[in-house]
Kinemage of the C-alpha trace (Angstrom):
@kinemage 1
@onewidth
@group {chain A} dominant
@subgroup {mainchain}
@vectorlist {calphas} color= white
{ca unk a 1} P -64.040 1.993 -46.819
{ca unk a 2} L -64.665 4.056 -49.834
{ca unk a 3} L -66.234 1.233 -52.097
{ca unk a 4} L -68.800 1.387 -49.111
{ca unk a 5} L -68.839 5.523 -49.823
{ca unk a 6} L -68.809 4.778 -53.696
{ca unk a 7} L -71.414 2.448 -53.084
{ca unk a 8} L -73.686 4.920 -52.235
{ca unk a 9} L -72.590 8.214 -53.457
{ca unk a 10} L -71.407 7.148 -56.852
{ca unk a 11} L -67.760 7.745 -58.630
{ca unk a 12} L -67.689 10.874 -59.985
{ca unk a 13} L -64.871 13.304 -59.060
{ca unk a 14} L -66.714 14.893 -56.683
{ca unk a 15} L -68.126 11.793 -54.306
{ca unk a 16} L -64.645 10.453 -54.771
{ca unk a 17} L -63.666 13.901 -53.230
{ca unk a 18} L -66.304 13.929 -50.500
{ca unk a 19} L -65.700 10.122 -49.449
{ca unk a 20} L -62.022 10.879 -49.081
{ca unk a 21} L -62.736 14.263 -47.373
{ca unk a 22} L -64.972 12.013 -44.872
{ca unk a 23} L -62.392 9.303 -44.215
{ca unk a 24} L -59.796 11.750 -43.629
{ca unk a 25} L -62.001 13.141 -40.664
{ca unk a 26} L -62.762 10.179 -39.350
{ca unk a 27} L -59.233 9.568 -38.963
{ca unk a 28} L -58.172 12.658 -36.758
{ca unk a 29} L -56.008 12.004 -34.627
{ca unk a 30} L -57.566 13.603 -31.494
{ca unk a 31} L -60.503 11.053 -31.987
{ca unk a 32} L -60.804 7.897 -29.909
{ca unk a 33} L -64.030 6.261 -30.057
{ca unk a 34} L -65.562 8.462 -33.269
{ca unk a 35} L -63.056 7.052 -35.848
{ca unk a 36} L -63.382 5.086 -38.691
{ca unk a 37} L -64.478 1.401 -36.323
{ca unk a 38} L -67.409 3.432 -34.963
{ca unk a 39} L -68.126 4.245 -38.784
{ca unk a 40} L -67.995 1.191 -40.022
{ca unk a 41} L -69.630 -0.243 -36.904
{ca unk a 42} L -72.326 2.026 -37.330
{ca unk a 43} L -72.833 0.987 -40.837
{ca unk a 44} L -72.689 -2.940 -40.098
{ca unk a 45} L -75.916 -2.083 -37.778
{ca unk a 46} L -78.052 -0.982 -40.298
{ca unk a 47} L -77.305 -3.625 -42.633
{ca unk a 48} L -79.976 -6.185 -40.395
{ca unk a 49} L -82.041 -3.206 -39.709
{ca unk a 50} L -82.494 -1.308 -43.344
{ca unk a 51} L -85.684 -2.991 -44.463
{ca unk a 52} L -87.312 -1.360 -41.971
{ca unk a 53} L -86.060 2.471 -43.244
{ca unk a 54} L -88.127 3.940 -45.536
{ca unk a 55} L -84.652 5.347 -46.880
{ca unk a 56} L -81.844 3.189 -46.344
{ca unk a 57} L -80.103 5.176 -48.581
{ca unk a 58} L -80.483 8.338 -46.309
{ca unk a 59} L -79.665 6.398 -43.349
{ca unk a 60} L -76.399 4.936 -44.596
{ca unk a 61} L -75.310 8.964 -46.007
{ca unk a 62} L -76.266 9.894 -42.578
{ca unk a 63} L -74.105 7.305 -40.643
{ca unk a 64} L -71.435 9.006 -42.892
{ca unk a 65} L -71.490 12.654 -41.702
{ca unk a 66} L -73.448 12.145 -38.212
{ca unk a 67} L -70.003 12.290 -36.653
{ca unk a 68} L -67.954 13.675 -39.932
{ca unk a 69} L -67.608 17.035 -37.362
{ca unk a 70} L -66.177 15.558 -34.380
{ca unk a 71} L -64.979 18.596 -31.502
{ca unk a 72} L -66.587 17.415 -28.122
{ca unk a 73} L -69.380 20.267 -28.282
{ca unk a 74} L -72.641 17.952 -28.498
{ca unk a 75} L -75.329 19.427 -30.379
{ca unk a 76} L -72.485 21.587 -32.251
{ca unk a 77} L -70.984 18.733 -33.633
{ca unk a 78} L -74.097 17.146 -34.984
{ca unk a 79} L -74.920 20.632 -36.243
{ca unk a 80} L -71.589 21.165 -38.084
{ca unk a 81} L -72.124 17.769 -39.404
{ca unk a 82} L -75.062 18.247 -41.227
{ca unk a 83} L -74.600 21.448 -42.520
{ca unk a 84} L -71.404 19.857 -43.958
{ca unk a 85} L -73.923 16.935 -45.764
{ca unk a 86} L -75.800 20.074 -47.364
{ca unk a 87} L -72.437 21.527 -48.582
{ca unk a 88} L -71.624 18.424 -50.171
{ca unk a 89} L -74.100 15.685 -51.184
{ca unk a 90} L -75.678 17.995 -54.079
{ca unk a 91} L -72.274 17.981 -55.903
{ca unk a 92} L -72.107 14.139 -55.578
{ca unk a 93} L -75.405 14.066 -57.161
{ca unk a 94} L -77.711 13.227 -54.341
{ca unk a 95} L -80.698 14.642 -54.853
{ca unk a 96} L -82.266 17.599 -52.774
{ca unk a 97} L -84.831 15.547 -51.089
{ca unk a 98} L -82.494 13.161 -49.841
{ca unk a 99} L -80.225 15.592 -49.127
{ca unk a 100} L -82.562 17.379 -45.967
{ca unk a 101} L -83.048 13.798 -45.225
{ca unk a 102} L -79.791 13.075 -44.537
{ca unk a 103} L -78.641 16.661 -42.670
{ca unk a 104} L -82.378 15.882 -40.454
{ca unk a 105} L -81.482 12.292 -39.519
{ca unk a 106} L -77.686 13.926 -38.692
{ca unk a 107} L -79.333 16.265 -36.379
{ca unk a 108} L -81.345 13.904 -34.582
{ca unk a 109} L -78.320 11.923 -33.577
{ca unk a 110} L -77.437 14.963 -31.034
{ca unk a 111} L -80.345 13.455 -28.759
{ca unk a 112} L -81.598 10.605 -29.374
{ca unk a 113} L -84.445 10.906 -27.404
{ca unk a 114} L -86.225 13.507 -29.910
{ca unk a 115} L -87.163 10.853 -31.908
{ca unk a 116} L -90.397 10.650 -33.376
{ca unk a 117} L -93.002 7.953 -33.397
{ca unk a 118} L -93.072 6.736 -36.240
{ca unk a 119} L -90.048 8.080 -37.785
{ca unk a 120} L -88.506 4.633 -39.390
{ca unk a 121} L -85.574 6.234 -41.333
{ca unk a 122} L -84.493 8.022 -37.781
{ca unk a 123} L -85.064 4.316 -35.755
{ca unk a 124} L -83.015 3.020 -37.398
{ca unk a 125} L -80.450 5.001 -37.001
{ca unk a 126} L -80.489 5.515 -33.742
{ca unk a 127} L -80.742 2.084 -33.209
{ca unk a 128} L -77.096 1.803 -35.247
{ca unk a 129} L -75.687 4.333 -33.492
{ca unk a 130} L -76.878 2.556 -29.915
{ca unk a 131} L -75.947 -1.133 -31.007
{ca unk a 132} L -72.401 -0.358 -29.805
{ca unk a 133} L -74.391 -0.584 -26.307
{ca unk a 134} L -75.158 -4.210 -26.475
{ca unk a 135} L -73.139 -5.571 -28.772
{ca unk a 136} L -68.940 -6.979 -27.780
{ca unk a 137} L -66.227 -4.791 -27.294
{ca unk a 138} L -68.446 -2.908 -24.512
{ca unk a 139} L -65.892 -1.973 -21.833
{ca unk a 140} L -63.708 -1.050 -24.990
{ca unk a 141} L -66.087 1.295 -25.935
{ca unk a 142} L -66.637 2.803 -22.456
{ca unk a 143} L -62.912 3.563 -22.248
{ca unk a 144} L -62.620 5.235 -25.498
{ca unk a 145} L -65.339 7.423 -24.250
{ca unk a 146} L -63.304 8.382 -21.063
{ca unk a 147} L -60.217 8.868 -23.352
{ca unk a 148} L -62.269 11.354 -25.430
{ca unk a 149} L -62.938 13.401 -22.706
{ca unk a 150} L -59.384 12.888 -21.053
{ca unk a 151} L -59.625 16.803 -20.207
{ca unk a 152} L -62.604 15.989 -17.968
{ca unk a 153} L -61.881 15.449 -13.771
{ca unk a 154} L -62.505 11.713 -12.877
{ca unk a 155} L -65.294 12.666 -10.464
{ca unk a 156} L -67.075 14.722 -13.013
{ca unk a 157} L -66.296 12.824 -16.022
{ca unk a 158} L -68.298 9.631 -13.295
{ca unk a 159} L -71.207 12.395 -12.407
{ca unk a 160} L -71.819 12.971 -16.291
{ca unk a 161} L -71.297 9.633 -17.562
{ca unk a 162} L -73.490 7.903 -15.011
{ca unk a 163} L -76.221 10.497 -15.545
{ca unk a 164} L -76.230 9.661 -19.128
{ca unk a 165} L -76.214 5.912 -18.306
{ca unk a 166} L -79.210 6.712 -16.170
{ca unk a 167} L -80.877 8.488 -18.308
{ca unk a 168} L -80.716 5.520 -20.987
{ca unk a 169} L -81.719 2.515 -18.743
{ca unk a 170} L -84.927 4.942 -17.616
{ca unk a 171} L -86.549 4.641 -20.950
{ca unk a 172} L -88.523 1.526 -21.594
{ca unk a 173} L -87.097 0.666 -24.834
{ca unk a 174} L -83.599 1.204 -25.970
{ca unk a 175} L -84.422 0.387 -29.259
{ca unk a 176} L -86.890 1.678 -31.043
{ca unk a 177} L -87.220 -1.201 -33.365
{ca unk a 178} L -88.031 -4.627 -32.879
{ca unk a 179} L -85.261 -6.484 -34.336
{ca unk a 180} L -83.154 -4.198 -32.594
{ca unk a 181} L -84.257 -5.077 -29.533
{ca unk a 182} L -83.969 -8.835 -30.402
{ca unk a 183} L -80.532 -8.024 -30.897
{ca unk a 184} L -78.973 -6.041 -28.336
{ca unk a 185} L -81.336 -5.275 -25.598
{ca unk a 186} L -80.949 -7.223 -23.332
{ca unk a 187} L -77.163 -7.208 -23.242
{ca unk a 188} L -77.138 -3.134 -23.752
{ca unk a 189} L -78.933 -3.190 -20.117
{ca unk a 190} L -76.419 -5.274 -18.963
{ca unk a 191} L -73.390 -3.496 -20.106
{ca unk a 192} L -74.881 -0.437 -18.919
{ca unk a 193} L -76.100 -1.300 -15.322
{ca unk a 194} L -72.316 -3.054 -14.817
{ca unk a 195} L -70.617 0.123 -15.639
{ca unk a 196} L -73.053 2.428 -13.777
{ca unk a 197} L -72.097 0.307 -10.666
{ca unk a 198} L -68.582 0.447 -11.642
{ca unk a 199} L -68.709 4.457 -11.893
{ca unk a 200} L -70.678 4.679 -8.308
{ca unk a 201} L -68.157 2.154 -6.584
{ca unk a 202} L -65.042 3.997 -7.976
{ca unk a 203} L -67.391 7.464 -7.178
{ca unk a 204} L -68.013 5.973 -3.551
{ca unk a 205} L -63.611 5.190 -3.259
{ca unk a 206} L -62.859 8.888 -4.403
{ca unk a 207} L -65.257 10.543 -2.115
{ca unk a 208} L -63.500 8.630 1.115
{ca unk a 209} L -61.075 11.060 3.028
């Protein structure tokens, strides 16, 4: 993965340093769904997406650090990560425009929902970062999420995963973007609604005495 790093942050001693820095958190051991696949999963989303980012640029750097902290403290995390961007892109060369850019759209991963109208650079994204939703390797995904928070009961872990579930099939539109939507949609709902019956029926089984 670093030619896709080098690719954007150049090959001077210093974005050789960050990219390998990034990598290297990506691949802590504790993680199970935030590793380097989500990365590079992440990044494969924005390829069909990028014309529409004013910044594509940004957006890529962002998919880079939005997850570069990775602790289980939402909001933290995202908050860690972006002050790490503004610790390191200026060395790499990046200039200080692109720079807020990138720590901004790394903030606004922590809830998707603060999104903008008319923010293109944070659609898309958001929209990467959602594709996983509606795109194969679903129930995959959904596991590695339970295995990240392993510490978590099974009755809350169902309580706080099917609010969040909820709270995503409520909005109108997933995607914020059009193509998106073309894309993944209409499976995303899918994928969702299944598990959220899955997490009430195995909710429903624990509750009986």
């Amino acid at each position: 993965m670093i030619d896709d790093w080098t690719a954007l942050a150049g090959e001077s001693p210093a974005s050789l340093a960050t990219g390998a820095e990034l990598i290297a958190r990506w691949s802590e051991p504790h993680r199970r769904y935030h590793t380097l696949d989500h990365l590079a999963a992440v990044l494969a989303a924005i390829s069909p997406l990028a014309a529409l980012a004013e910044d594509p640029a940004a957006v890529r750097l962002a998919a880079w650090f939005h997850d570069a902290v990775y602790d289980g403290r939402p909001g933290r995390d995202e908050e860690r990560s972006a002050q790490l961007a503004q610790s390191r892109l200026p060395a790499c060369g990046v200039p200080v425009s692109r720079v807020a850019e990138v720590a901004r759209l790394v903030r606004l991963t922590a809830a998707h929902d603060t999104l903008a109208a008319g923010d293109r650079n944070g659609a898309v994204l958001c929209d990467a970062d959602l594709a996983v939703l509606g795109r194969p390797g679903y129930d995959e995904y959904a596991a590695r999420i339970r295995q990240e928070y392993a510490h978590v009961p099974d009755d809350l872990f169902r309580k706080g995963r099917a609010e969040v579930l909820r709270r995503l099939l409520a909005v109108p539109r997933l995607y914020r973007t059009g193509r998106a939507r073309e894309l993944w949609e209409e499976r995303a709902r899918a994928n969702m609604s299944r598990e959220l019956a899955a997490l009430a029926a195995a909710q429903a089984g624990g509750d009986q005495p």
